[in-house]
NUPA-314201 format. One record per residue (C-alpha): x, y, z; residue number from 1; residue in three letters. Coordinates in steps of 0.2 Angstrom, whole numbers, plus 2048, in hexadecimal, padded with zeros to 3 digits. Example, Ala and Ser with C-alpha at 12.3 -4.5 7.8 and 13.67 -1.06 7.14 Angstrom:
<pts>
PT  83E  7EA  827  1  ala $
PT  844  7FB  824  2  ser $
</pts>
This chain:
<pts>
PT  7C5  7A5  785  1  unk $
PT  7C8  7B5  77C  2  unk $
PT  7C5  7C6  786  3  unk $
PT  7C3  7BD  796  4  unk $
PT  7D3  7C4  79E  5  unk $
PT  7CD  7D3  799  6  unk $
PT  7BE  7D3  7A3  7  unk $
PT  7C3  7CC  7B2  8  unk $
PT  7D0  7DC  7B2  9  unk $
PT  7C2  7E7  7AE  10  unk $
PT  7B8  7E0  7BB  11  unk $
PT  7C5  7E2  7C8  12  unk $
PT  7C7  7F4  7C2  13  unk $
PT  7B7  7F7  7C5  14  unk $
PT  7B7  7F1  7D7  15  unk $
PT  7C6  7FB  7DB  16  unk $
PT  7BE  80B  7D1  17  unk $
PT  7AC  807  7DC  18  unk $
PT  7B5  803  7EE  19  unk $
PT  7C6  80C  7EA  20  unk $
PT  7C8  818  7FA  21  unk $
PT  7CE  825  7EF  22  unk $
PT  7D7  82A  7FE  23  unk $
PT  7E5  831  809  24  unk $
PT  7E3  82B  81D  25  unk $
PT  7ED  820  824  26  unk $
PT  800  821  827  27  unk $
PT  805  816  818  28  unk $
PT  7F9  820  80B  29  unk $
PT  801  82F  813  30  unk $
PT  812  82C  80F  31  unk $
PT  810  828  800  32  unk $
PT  803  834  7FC  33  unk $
PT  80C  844  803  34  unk $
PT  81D  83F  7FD  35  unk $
PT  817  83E  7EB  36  unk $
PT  80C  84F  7EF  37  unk $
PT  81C  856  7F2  38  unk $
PT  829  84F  7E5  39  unk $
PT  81A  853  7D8  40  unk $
PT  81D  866  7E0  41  unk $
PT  830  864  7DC  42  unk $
PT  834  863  7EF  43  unk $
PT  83C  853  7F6  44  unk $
PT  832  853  805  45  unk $
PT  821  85B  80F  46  unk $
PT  827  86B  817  47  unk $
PT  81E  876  824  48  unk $
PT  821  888  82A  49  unk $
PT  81C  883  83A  50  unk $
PT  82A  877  83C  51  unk $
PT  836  887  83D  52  unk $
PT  829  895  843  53  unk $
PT  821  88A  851  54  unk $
PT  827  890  862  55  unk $
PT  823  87F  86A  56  unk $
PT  82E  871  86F  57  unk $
PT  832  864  860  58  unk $
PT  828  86D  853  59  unk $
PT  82F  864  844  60  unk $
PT  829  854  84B  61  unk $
PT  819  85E  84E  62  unk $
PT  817  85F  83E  63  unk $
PT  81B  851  836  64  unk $
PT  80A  846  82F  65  unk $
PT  805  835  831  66  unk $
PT  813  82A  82A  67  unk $
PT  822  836  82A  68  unk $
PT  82E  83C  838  69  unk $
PT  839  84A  839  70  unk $
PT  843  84F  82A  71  unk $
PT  856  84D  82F  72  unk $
PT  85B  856  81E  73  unk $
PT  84F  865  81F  74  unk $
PT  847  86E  830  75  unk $
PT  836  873  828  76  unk $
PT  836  861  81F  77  unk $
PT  831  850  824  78  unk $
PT  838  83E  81F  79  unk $
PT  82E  82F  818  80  unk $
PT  82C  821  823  81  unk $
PT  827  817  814  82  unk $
PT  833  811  804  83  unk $
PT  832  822  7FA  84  unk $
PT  836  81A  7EA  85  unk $
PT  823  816  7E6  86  unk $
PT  820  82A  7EA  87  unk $
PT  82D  82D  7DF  88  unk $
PT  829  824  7CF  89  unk $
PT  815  828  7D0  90  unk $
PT  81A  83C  7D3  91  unk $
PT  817  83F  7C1  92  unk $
PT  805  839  7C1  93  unk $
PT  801  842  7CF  94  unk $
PT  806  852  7C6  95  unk $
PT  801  851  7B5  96  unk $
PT  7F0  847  7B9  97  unk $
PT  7EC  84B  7CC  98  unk $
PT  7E9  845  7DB  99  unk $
PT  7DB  839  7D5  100  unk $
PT  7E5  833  7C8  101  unk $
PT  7F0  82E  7D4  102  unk $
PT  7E5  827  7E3  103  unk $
PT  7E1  81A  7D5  104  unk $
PT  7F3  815  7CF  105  unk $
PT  7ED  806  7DC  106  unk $
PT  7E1  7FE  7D2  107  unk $
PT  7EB  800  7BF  108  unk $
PT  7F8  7F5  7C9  109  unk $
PT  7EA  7E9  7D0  110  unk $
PT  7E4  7E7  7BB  111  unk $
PT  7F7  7E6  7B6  112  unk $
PT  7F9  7D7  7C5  113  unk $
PT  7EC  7CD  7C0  114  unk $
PT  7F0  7CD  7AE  115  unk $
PT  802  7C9  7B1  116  unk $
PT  7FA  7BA  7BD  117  unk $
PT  7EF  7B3  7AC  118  unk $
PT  7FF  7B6  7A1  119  unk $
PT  808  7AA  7AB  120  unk $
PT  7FB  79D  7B0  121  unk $
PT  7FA  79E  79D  122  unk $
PT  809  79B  79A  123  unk $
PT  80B  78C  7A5  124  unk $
PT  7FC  783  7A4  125  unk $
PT  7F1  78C  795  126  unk $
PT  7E4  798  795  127  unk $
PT  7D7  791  7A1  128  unk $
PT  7E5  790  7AE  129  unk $
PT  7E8  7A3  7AA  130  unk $
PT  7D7  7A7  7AB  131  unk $
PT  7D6  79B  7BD  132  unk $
PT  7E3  7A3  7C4  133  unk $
PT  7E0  7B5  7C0  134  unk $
PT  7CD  7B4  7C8  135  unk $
PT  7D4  7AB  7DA  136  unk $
PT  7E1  7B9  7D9  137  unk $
PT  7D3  7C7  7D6  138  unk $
PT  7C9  7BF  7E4  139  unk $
PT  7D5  7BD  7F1  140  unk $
PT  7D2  7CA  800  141  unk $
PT  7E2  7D1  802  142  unk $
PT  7E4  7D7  7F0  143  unk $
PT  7CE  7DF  7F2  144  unk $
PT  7D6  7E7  803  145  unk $
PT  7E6  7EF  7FB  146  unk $
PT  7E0  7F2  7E9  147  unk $
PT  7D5  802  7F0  148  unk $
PT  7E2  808  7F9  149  unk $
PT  7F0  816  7F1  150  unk $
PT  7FF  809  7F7  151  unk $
PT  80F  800  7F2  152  unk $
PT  806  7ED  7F6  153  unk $
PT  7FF  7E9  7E5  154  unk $
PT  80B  7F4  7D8  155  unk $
PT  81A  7ED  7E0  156  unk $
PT  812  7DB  7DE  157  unk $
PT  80D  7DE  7CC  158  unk $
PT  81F  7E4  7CA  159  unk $
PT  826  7D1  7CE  160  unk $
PT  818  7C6  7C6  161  unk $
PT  81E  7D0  7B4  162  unk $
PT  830  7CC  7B9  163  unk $
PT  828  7BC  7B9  164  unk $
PT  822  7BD  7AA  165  unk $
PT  830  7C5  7A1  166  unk $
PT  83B  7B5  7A8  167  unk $
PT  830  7A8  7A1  168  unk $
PT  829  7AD  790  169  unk $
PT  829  7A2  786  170  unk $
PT  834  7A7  779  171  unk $
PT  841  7A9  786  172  unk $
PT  843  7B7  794  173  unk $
PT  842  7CA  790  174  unk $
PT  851  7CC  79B  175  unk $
PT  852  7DE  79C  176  unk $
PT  83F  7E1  79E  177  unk $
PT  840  7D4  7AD  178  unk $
PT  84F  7DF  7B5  179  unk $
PT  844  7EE  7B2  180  unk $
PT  835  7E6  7BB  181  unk $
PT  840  7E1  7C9  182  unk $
PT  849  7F0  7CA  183  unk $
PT  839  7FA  7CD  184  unk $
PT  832  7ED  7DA  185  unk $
PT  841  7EE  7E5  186  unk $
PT  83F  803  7E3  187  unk $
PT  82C  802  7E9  188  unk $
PT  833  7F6  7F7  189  unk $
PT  847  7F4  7F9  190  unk $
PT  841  7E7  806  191  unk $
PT  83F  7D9  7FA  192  unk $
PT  853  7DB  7F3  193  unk $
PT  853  7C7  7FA  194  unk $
PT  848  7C4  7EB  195  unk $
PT  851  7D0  7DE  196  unk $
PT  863  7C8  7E4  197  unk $
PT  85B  7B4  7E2  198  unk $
PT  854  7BA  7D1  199  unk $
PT  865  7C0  7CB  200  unk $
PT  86E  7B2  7CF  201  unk $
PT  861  7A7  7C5  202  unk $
PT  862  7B4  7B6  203  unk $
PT  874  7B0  7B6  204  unk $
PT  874  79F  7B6  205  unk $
PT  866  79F  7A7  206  unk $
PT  86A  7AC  79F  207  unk $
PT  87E  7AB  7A1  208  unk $
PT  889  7BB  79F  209  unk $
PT  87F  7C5  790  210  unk $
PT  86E  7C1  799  211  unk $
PT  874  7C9  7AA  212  unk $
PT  87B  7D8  7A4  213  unk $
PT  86C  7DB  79A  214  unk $
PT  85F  7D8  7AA  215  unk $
PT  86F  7E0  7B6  216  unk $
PT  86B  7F1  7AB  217  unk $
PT  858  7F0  7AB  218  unk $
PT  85A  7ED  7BE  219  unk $
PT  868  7FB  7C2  220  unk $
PT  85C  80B  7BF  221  unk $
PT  852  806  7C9  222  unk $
PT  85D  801  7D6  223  unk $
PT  869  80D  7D5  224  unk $
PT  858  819  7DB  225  unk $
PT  856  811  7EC  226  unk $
PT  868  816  7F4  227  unk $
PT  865  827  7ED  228  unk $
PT  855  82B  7F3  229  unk $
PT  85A  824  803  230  unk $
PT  868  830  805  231  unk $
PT  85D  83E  7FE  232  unk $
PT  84E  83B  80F  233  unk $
PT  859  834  81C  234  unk $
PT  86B  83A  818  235  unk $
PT  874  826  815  236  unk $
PT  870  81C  806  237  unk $
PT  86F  80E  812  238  unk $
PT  862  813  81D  239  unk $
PT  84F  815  81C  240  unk $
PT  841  81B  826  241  unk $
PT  83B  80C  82C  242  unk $
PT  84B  80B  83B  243  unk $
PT  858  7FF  83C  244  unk $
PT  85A  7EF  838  245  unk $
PT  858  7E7  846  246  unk $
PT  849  7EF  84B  247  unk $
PT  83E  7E8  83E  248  unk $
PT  848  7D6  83B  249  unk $
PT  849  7C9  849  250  unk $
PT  849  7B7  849  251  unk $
PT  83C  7B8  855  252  unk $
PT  82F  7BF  849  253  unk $
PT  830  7AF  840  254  unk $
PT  826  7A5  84A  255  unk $
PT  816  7B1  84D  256  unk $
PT  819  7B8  839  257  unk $
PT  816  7A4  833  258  unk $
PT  808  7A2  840  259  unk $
PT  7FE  7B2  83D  260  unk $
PT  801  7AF  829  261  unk $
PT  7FB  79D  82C  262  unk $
PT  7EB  7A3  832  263  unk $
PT  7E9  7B0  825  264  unk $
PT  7EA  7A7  817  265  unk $
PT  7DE  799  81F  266  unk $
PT  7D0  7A7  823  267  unk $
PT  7D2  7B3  814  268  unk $
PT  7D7  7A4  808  269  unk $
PT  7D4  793  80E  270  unk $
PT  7E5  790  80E  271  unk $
PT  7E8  78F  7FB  272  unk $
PT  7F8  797  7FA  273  unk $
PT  800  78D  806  274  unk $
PT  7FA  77C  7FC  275  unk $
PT  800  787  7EE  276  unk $
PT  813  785  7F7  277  unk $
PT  813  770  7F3  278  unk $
PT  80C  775  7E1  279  unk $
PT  81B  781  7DF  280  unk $
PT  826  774  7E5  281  unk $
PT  81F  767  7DB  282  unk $
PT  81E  771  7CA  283  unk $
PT  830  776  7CD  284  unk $
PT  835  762  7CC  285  unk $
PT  82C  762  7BE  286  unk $
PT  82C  771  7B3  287  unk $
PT  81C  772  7A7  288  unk $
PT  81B  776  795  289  unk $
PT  81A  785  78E  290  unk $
PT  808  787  786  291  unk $
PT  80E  78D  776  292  unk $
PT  81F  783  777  293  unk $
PT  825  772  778  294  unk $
PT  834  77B  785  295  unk $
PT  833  779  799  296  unk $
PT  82D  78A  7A0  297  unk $
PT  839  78E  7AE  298  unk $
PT  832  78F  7C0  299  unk $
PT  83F  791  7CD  300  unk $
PT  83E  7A3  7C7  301  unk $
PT  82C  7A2  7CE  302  unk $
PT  835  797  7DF  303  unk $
PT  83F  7A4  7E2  304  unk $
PT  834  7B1  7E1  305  unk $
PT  82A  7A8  7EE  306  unk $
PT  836  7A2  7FB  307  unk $
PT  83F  7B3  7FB  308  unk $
PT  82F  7BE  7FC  309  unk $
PT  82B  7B2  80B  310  unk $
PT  83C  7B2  813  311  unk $
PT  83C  7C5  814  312  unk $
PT  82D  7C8  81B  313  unk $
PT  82D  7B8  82A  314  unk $
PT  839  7C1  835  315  unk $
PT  832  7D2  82F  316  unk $
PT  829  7DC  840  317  unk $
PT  819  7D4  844  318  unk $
PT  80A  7DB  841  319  unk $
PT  7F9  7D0  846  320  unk $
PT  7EB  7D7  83B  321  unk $
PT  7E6  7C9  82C  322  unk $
PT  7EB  7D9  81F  323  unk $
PT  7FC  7D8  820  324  unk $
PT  7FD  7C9  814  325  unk $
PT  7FF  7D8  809  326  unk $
PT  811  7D5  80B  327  unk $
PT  812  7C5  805  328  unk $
PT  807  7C9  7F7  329  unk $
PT  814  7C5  7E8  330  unk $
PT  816  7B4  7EE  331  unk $
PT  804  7B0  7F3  332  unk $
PT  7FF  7B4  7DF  333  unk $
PT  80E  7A8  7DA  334  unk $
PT  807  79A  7E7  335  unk $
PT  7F6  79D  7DF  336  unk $
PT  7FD  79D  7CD  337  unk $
PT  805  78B  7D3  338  unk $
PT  7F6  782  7D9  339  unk $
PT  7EB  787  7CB  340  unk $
PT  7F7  780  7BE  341  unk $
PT  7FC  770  7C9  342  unk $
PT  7E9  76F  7CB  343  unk $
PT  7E8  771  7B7  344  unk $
PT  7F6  763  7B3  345  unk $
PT  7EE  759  7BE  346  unk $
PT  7DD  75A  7B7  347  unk $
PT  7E3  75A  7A5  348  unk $
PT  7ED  749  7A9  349  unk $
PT  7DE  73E  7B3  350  unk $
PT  7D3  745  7A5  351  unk $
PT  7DE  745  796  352  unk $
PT  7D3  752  791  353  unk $
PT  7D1  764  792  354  unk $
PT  7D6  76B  7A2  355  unk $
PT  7C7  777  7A1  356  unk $
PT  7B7  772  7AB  357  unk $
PT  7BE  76B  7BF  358  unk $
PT  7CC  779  7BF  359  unk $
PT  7BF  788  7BA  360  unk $
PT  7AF  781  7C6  361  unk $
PT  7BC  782  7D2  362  unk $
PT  7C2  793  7D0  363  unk $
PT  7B1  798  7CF  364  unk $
PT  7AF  790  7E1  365  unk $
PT  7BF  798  7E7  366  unk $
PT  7BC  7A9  7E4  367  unk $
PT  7A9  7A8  7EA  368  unk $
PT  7B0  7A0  7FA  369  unk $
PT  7BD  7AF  7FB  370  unk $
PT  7B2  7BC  7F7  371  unk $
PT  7A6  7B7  803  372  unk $
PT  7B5  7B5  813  373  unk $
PT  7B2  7C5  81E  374  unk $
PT  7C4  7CB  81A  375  unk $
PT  7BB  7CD  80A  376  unk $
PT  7AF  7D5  810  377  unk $
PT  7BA  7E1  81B  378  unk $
PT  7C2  7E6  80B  379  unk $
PT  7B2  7EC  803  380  unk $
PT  7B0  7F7  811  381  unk $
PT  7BD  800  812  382  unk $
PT  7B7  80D  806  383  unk $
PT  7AA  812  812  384  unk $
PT  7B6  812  821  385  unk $
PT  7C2  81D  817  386  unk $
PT  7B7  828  810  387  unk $
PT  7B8  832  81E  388  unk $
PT  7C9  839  819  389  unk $
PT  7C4  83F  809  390  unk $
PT  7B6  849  812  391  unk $
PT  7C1  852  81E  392  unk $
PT  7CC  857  810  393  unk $
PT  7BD  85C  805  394  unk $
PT  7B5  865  817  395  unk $
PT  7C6  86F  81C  396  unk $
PT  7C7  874  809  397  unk $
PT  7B6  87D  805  398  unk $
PT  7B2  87E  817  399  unk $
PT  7BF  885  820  400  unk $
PT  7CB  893  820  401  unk $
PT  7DD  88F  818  402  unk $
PT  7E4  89B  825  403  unk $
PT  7DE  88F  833  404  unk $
PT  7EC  884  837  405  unk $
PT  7E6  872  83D  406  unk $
PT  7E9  869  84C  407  unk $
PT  7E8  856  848  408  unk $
PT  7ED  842  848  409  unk $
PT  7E5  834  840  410  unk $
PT  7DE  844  831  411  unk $
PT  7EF  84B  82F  412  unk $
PT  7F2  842  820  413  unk $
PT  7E3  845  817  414  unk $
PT  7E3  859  81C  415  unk $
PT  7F5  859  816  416  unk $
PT  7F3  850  804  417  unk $
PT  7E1  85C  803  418  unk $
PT  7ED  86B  806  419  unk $
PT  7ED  86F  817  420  unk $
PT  800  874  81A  421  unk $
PT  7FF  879  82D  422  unk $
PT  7F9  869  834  423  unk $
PT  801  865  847  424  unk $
PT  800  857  84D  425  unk $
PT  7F9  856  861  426  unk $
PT  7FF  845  863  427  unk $
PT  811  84E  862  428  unk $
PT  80B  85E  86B  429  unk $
PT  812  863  87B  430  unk $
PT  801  85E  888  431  unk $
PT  808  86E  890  432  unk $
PT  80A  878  87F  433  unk $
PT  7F7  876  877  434  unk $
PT  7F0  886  87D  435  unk $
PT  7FF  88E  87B  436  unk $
PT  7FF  88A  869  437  unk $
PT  7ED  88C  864  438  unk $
PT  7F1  89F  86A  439  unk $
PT  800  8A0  860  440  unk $
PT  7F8  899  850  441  unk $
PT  7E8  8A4  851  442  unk $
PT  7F3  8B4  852  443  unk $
PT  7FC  8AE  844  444  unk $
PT  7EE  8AD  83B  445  unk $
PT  7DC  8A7  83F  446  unk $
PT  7D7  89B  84C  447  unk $
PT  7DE  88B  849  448  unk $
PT  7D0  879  848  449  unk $
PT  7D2  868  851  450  unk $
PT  7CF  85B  844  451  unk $
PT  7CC  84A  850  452  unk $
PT  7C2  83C  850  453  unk $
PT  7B7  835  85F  454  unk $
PT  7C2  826  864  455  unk $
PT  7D1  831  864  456  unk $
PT  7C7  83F  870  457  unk $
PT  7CD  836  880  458  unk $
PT  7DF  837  87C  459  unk $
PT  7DE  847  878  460  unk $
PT  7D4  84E  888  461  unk $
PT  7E1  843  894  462  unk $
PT  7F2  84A  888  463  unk $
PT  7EE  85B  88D  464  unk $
PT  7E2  85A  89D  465  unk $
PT  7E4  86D  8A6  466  unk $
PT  7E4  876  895  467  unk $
PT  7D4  87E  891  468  unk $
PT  7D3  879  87D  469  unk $
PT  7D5  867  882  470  unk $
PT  7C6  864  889  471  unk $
PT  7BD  866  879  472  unk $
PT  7AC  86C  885  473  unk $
PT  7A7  877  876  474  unk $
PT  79D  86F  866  475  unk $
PT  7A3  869  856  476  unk $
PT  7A2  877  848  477  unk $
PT  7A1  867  83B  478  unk $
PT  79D  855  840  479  unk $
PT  7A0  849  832  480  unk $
PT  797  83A  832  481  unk $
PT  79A  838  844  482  unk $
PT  7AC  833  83F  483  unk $
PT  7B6  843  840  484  unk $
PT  7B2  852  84A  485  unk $
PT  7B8  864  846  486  unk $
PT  7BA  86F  853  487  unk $
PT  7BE  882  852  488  unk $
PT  7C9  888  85F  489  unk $
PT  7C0  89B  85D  490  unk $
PT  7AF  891  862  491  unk $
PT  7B1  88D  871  492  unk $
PT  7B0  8A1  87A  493  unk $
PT  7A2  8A4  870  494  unk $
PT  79A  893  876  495  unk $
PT  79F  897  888  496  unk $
PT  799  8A8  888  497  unk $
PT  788  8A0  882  498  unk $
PT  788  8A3  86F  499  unk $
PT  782  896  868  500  unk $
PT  78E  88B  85D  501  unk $
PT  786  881  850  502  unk $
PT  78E  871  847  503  unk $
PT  78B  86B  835  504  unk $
PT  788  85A  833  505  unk $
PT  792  855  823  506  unk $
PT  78E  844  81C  507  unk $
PT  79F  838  815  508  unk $
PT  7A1  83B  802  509  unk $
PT  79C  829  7F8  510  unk $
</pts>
């Protein structure tokens, strides 16, 4: 057994170095990418010239990227949408190592989740469990899909399994290590305070008054970070940027959240989670042996983990796509953790043997069957999808001016984290206002580019039908893999006037 955790973290290193995006793009990378850009810089937020300077209706919003909306604390500055304690704590890496340092902080967390999942497998039901559990965990698709992707999903799981760890260790809890794992979670995603709050009360209970002040003060840091950077972006320490309340909980997300979750877990993991719930119960009425110890190891700390990652996220807003188990990934490794060592109980008491042989064969069937599920395969593709963003920031850098401000969407993201600071975003443009401000841009400097892709051509010729620049009628000056098209505004005379305008076909970084 000895060096087999090691390898089955190297190995998932290695997937998440080989099919990591490495990327900025989407709205949720973006914010937490740009906000760490920026407090690496010593700034609290992205800030734009153009949110002052810009004579058009609503320019701050203009030019606010994917992810963010207006600052309300700064009038060139633009506010998180996302948790900004993750952005905060990883800031340092991104100063001292860069940006590729940081684009993989993602996978380190995906190696520190799966060992934390073998430590305690291996601590309730021996090493083979360890080992058992660790693989299914590895294999499952939503930790492939999230593990490439610079996000909070798989650090701020990684964050509660070594709470988990620290609370059942065999030769009693590390209290204040657990409140420090906690603590951080709960920064990376105040969201979850359900769980920190059930957790607490346990540590009371088990650890009585000494215990608790001794996790309260690995907690507090932590926590005391979340109000604070709360009041620092939106101005109350009880607001965030994801609205009210009651825009994102209802009663009436219950229903759909269990349905679509349901059918998740029975596509991407044949429902082994869920059987893992019965397992949780089961072990829970009886607690098993520690593997080095004649004591009980305590599970309701794992219960409770579980029931209050899930009763947070079942009234949470809806969201339909299979990827958004990435929410209740916390719980789903506990469930997993369940099963194998009720599986390994199990086998070791028909047997009275070893518990090795039935449990490995089949994990070994688990994770070929969950490799092989097409979320899995979605998740191995999304380097190639993503890739795109990477170009554009590599194309814009060597290719084009810096003095050329960018008009863009679905890029912005991407362009700002390469170093694009004037990036407006059309979406938020007056449709009245486009020619108008590609005028004003060019005489404060050069011409300004429109960064777009195909599917998002249609929009942009209906936003601003009557205005000459937005019938993009002139060629791309750079067409990247067919995915994203650069347009330069100062073409399109020179095209009209029958110059010929020719467009470098760039192929996707691998």
């Amino acid at each position: 057994m000895t060096g087999w955790p090691q390898r089955g973290v190297l190995v998932l290193a290695i997937y998440a170095e080989r099919l990591g995006t490495h990327a900025v793009g989407g709205s949720d990378s973006s914010c937490y990418g740009l906000l760490a850009q920026a407090v690496s810089r010593g700034e609290t937020e992205p800030a734009s010239a153009l949110a002052i300077d810009a004579p058009w209706p609503d320019a701050q919003r203009t030019t606010a990227p994917g992810g963010f909306v207006p600052s309300a604390q700064s009038s060139s500055g633009a506010a998180p949408v996302c948790a900004p304690g993750y952005a905060w704590l990883t800031a340092p890496v991104l100063r001292l190592a860069g940006a590729e340092a940081w684009l993989r902080l993602s996978s380190l967390a995906g190696v520190l989740l799966v060992w934390a999942t073998f430590l305690l497998a291996q601590r309730l039901a021996g090493a083979w469990a360890g080992l058992a559990a660790a693989g299914l965990v590895a294999s499952s698709p939503v930790l492939l899909f999230q593990v490439v992707q610079p996000m909070t999903d798989v650090a701020s799981a990684a964050a509660w399994l070594w709470a988990l760890v620290a609370l059942t260790r065999a030769g009693g809890p590390r209290w204040w290590l657990a409140g420090s794992a906690v603590g951080m979670a709960l920064l990376m995603r105040p969201n979850l305070l359900l769980v920190g709050l059930l957790l607490g009360v346990w540590v009371l209970w088990a650890g009585r008054f000494r215990g608790a002040v001794t996790y309260a003060v690995g907690v507090m840091p932590w926590g005391l970070a979340v109000p604070a950077l709360n009041a620092v972006h939106y101005g109350s320490p009880l607001r965030s940027g994801y609205g009210s309340v009651g825009d994102l909980f209802s009663w009436a997300h219950v229903l759909p959240n269990a349905e679509g979750y349901a059918r998740a877990l029975e596509s991407a993991q044949f429902g082994m989670p869920v059987a893992g719930v019965l397992a949780l119960l089961l072990l829970w009425w009886r607690p098993p042996h520690a593997s080095t110890t004649h004591d009980a190891v305590p599970v309701l700390p794992l219960v409770l983990v579980a029931v209050g990652v899930i009763a947070s996220y079942l009234p949470y807003r809806h969201y339909p796509e299979w990827w958004y188990l990435r929410f209740l990934l916390p719980a789903l490794v506990v469930l997993t953790v369940a099963l194998v060592v009720l599986v390994s109980r199990g086998v070791a008491r028909a047997s009275g043997r070893g518990t090795e042989a039935l449990p490995l064969a089949l994990t070994v069937v688990g994770m070929t069957a969950q490799w092989r599920t097409a979320e899995a395969a979605e998740a191995r593709s999304l380097r190639s999808l993503e890739s795109r963003f990477r170009t554009v920031g590599r194309v814009m850098t060597t290719q084009v001016s810096p003095r050329r401000a960018v008009l863009s969407v679905w890029d912005s993201g991407s362009l700002r984290f390469a170093g694009r600071g004037e990036v407006v975003l059309w979406d938020a443009l007056d449709p009245q206002w486009l020619d108008r401000a590609v005028d004003w841009l060019a005489a404060r400097g050069e011409a300004p580019v429109i960064v777009i892709e195909p599917w998002e051509e249609a929009a942009f010729r209906a936003r601003f039908a009557g205005q000459q620049f937005g019938v993009l009628d002139w060629p791309p000056r750079v067409d990247i893999d067919s995915r994203v098209r650069i347009y330069r505004t100062d073409g399109r005379a020179r095209y009209l006037s029958g110059a010929p305008v020719e467009t470098t076909l760039v192929p996707l970084l691998r």
